[in-house]
FIBABA-595486 format. One record per residue (C-alpha): residue in one letter; x, y, z. Coordinates in steps of 0.001 Angstrom, whole numbers, plus 524288, in hexadecimal, padded with zeros to 5 digits. Example, Ala and Ser with C-alpha at 12.3 -4.5 7.8 and 13.67 -1.06 7.14 Angstrom:
BEGIN
   resn      c1      c2      c3
      A   8300C   7EE6C   81E78
      S   83566   7FBDC   81BE4
//
This chain:
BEGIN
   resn      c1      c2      c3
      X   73F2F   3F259   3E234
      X   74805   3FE70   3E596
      X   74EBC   400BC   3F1FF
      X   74CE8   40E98   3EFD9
      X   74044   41481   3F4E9
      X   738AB   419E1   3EB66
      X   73753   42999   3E9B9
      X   72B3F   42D08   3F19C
      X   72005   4325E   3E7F0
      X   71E82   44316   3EA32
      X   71433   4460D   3F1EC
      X   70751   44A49   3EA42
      X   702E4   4575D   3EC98
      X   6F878   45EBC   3E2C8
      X   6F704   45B50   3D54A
      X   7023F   45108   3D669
      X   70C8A   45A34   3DAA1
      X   71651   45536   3E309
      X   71A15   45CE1   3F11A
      X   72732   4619E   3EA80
      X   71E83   46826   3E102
      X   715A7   46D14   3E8A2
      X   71E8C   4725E   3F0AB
      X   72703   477F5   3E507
      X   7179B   47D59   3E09D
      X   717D9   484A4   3ECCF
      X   72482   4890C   3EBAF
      X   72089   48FEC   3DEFE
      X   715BA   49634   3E36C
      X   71A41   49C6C   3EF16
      X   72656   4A1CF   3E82E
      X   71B8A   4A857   3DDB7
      X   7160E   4ADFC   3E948
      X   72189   4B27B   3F02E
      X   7253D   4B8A6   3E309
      X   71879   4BF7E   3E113
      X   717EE   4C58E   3EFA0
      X   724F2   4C903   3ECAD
      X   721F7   4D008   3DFF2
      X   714D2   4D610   3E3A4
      X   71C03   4DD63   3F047
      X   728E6   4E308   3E607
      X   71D74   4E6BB   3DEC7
      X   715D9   4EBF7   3EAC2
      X   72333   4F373   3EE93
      X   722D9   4FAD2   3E228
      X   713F1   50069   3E3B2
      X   71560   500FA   3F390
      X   71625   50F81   3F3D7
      X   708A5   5119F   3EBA0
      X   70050   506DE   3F311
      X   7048E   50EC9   3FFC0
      X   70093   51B27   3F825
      X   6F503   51456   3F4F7
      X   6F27F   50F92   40322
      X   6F452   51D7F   4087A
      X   6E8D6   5226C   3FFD0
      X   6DF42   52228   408E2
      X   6E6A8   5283C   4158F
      X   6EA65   531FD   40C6F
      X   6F70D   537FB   4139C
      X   705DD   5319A   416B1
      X   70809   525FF   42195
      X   710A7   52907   42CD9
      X   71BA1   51DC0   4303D
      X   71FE7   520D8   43F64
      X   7284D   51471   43C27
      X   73697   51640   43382
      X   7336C   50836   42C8D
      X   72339   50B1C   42C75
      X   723F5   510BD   41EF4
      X   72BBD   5047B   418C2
      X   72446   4FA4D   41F74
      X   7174F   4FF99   41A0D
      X   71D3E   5001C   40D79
      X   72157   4F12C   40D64
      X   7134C   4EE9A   412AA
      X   70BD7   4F497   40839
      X   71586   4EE05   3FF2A
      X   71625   4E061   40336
      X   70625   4E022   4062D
      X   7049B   4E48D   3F7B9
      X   70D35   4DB52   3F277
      X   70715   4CF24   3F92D
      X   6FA37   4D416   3F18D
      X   7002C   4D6DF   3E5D8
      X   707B7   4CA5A   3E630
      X   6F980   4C291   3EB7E
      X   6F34B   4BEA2   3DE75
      X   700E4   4B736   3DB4E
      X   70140   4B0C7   3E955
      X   6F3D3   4ACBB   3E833
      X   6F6F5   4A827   3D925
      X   7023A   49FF4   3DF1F
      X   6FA31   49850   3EA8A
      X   6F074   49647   3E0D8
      X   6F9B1   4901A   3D74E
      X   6FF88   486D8   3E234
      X   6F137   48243   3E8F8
      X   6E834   48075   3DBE3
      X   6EFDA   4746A   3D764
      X   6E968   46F02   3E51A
      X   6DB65   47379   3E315
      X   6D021   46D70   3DE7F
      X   6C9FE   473F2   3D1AD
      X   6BDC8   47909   3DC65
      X   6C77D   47EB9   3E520
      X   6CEC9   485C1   3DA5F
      X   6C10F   48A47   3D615
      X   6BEF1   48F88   3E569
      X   6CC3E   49656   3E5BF
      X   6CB9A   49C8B   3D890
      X   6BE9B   4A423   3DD61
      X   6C35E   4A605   3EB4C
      X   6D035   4AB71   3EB60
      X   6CCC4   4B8BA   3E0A5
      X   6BF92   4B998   3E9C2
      X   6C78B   4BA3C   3F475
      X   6D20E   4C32B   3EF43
      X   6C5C5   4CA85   3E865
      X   6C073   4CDA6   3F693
      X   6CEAF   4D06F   3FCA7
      X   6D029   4DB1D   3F2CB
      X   6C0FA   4E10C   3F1B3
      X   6C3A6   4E28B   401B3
      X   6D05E   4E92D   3FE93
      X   6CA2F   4F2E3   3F56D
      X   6BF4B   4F624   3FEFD
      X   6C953   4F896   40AE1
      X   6D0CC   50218   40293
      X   6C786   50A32   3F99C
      X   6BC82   50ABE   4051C
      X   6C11D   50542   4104D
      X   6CEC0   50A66   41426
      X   6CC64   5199D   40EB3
      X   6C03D   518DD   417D7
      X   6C89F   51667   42329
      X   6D374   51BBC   4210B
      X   6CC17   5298D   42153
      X   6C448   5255D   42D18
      X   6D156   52345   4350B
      X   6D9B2   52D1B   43075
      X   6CF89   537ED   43231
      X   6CAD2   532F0   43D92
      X   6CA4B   53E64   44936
      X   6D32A   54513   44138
      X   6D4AA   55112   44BBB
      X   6DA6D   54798   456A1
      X   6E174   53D2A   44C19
      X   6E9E3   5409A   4402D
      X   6EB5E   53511   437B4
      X   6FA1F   531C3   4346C
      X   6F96F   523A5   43298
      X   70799   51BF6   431FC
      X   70A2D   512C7   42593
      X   70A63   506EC   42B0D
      X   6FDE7   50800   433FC
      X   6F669   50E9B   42589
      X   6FB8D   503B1   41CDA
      X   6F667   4F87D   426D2
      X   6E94A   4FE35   4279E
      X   6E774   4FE61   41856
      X   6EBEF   4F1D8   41717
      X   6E544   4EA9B   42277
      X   6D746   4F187   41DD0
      X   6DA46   4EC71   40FDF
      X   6DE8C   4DE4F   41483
      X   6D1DA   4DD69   41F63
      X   6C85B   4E2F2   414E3
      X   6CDE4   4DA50   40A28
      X   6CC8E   4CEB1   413A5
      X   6C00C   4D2F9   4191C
      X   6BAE7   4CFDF   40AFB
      X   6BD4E   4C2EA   4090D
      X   6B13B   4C086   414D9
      X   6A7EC   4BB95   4086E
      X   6B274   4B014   402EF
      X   6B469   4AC31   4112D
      X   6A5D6   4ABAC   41433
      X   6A38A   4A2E4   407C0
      X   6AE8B   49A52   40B64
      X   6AB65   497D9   418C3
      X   69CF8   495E2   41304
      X   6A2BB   48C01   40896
      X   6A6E8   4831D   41562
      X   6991C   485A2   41C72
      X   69F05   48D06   42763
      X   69594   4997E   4233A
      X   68B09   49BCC   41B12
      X   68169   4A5C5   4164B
      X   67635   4A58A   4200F
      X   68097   4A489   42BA1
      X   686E0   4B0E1   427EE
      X   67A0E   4B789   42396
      X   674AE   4B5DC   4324A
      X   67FED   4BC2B   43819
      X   68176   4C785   43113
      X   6804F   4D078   43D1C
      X   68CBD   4C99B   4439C
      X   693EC   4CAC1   43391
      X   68FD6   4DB65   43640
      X   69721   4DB28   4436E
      X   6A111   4D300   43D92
      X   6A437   4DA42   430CE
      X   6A3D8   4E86C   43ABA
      X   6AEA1   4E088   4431E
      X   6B5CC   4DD5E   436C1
      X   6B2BF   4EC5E   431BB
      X   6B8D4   4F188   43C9E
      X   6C3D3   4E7C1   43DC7
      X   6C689   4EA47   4315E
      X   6C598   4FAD7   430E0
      X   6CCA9   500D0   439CC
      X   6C527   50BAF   43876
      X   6B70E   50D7F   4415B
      X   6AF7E   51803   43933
      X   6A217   512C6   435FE
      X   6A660   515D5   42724
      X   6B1C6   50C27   42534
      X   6AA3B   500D8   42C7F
      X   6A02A   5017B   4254B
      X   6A806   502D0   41904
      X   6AFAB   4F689   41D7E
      X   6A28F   4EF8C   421B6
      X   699B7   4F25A   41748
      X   6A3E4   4E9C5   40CC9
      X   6A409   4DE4F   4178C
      X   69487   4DDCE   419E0
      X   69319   4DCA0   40B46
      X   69F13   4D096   409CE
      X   69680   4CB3C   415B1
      X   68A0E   4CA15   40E4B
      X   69209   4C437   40264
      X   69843   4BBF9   40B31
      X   689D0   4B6F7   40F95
      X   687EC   4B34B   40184
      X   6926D   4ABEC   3FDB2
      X   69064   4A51C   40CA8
      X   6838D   4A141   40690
      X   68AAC   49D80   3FA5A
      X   69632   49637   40054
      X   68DE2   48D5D   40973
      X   68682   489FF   3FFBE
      X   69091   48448   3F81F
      X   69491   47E9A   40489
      X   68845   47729   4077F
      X   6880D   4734E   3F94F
      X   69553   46AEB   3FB06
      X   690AB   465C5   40991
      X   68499   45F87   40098
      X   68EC2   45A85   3F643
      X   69582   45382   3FEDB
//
């Protein structure tokens, strides 16, 4: 027998990969990532100046900056928000390339239908917001007592607004994959969310107006007519979801 100790065996991780490997996997993926962000905001930099055209559209006039740096900074921010979504589909592509070697084929199956639904939803909320949404609004505020306020909105305060209504709309959408998730686990289900439909009309006006910073009956109802409608899809797919759910619980 040797006197030397034997080389411990590297430690297992998925599919027989060691930790070094798994780490070196990582390693990979993150610097794909890194280099894609990077990428999409050079190529953000280059079209910057059009998608704050395009932004401007509906206010219609030139943005005030009462700070020397205001101009600059809103620049960057349209730039480096754009490139994280141009640069998304290749981050997504990279986590997905690191975590599917650990999923089962029935998981794989779940996340190939859930991520471009969710993605899907993000994007038809985005649309709304700006083609109905934000134009709505945006003539509601800045024509709003127009003989006591003249509307000369800075860059930085403009910019925000856009691109918190198109973030809290595009979020506000995914309300129908959430509700069938949580229904998947039994925490909701269809008749539950069917009996309290009065408290989900309170609730979407809170979210309306939390969402809308404008209080003309025109733009809430444009912002709660789109969220009434996801609720009553999201009561299907409750139905739908705990179904499946109490299907398994008899499996087992």
């Amino acid at each position: 027998m040797s006197d030397f100790p034997c080389d411990p065996e590297p430690v297992e991780t998925v599919q027989g990969q060691s930790l070094l490997e798994h780490l070196n996997e990582l390693r990979i993926r993150l610097t794909w990532a890194a280099g894609a962000l990077v990428a999409g905001t050079v190529i953000s930099f280059i079209f910057a100046r059009e998608l704050l055209l395009l932004m401007l559209e509906p206010y219609g006039g030139q943005l005030q900056t009462l700070r020397p740096t205001e101009g600059i900074e809103t620049f960057f921010k349209v730039a480096l928000v754009s490139g994280f979504i141009v640069a998304m589909p290749v981050v997504l592509h990279q986590f997905w390339l690191f975590i599917a070697p650990g999923l089962t084929k029935q998981e794989r199956r779940y996340v190939y239908i859930f991520i471009p639904a969710t993605l899907g939803m993000f994007l038809l909320g985005i649309m709304f917001a700006w083609f109905l949404l934000i134009p709505a609004a945006v003539s509601f505020l800045s024509t709003f007592m127009p003989t006591i306020f003249m509307a000369e909105w800075t860059s930085s305060e403009y910019i925000s607004f856009i691109l918190a209504m198109l973030f809290w709309l595009g979020l506000a959408f995914q309300m129908p994959i959430i509700v069938y998730l949580l229904a998947r686990v039994g925490l909701v289900n269809g008749a539950m969310l069917q009996e309290q439909w009065r408290f989900a009309v309170v609730g979407v006006a809170i979210l309306a107006a939390a969402i809308t910073p404008s209080i003309d009956p025109v733009t809430m109802l444009l912002t709660m007519a789109p969220l009434l409608i996801l609720y009553v899809l999201s009561i299907g797919l409750a139905y739908l979801g705990h179904g499946r759910f109490a299907e398994n619980m008899e499996i087992d």
